[in-house]
Every structure is written in C-alpha cells, then in structure tokens.
C-alpha positions, 0 to 999 in steps of 0.5 A: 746264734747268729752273727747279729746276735753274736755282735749284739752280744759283744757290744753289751758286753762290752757297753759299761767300759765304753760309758764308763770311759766316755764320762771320765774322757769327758771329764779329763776334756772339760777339766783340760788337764791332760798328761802330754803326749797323749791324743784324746783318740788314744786316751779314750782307747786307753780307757776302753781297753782298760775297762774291756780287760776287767770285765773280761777277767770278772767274766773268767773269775765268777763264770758269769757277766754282770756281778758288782764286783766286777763292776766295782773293778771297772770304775776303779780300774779305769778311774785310776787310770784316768787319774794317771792320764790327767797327770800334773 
C-alpha cells in the first residue's frame, strides 16, 4: 500500500464523523445557541474527535468498518454532544 492510498484510506475512514459533525456544527451556528466559552473551531474539533472514537471503537468490536450499528453510535454519540454544546 501506498502513502497515497494509506491517507485515502484514513480520510474515508474518517469521512462520516467529519459530515456528520460539520451538519450538527452547522446546526448549533444557525440556531446561535451555543454553550459559552467554547470556539466554534474548538466545538467542531469536539464533534470530530467524538465521531473519529466511535468509529474507531466499531471498527475493534465488529473487525471491520461500515456496520450500521456502528453508524448508529455516531449520530447518537455525536448529536448528544451537540445537544451538550448547544447548553441553555
């Protein structure tokens, strides 16, 4: 394999966690309700990481990448810490 493919790989890897987190970032920035203290940079990082984990963690428990639970996880994992960010 190589280095090319490596991070083509890596980047679909890591591609669901990036879309789902950019839509609910884009969601806490329309609604303008945002929990202070925390940098849009920073929040969207936050989802990111979150999603990146979960996926990792489905990838170790099933053997293998792309199983709906998996991606089950992820929208929940990551809108609920969306719902976290949005605070009140």
């Amino acid at each position: 394999m190589t280095l090319l493919s490596l991070v083509a790989h890596l980047a679909g890897f890591v591609a669901p966690a990036l879309g789902v987190g950019l839509l609910l970032w884009a969601g806490l920035r329309i609604r303008r309700k945002v929990r202070p203290g925390f940098s849009s940079a920073r929040q969207l990082s936050m989802l990111w990481v979150a999603g990146t984990v979960v996926l990792l963690v489905g990838l170790v428990y099933f053997g293998r990448d792309g199983k709906i639970a998996t991606y089950a996880a992820l929208v929940v994992a990551q809108g609920t810490l969306a719902w976290w960010l949005r605070g009140r």
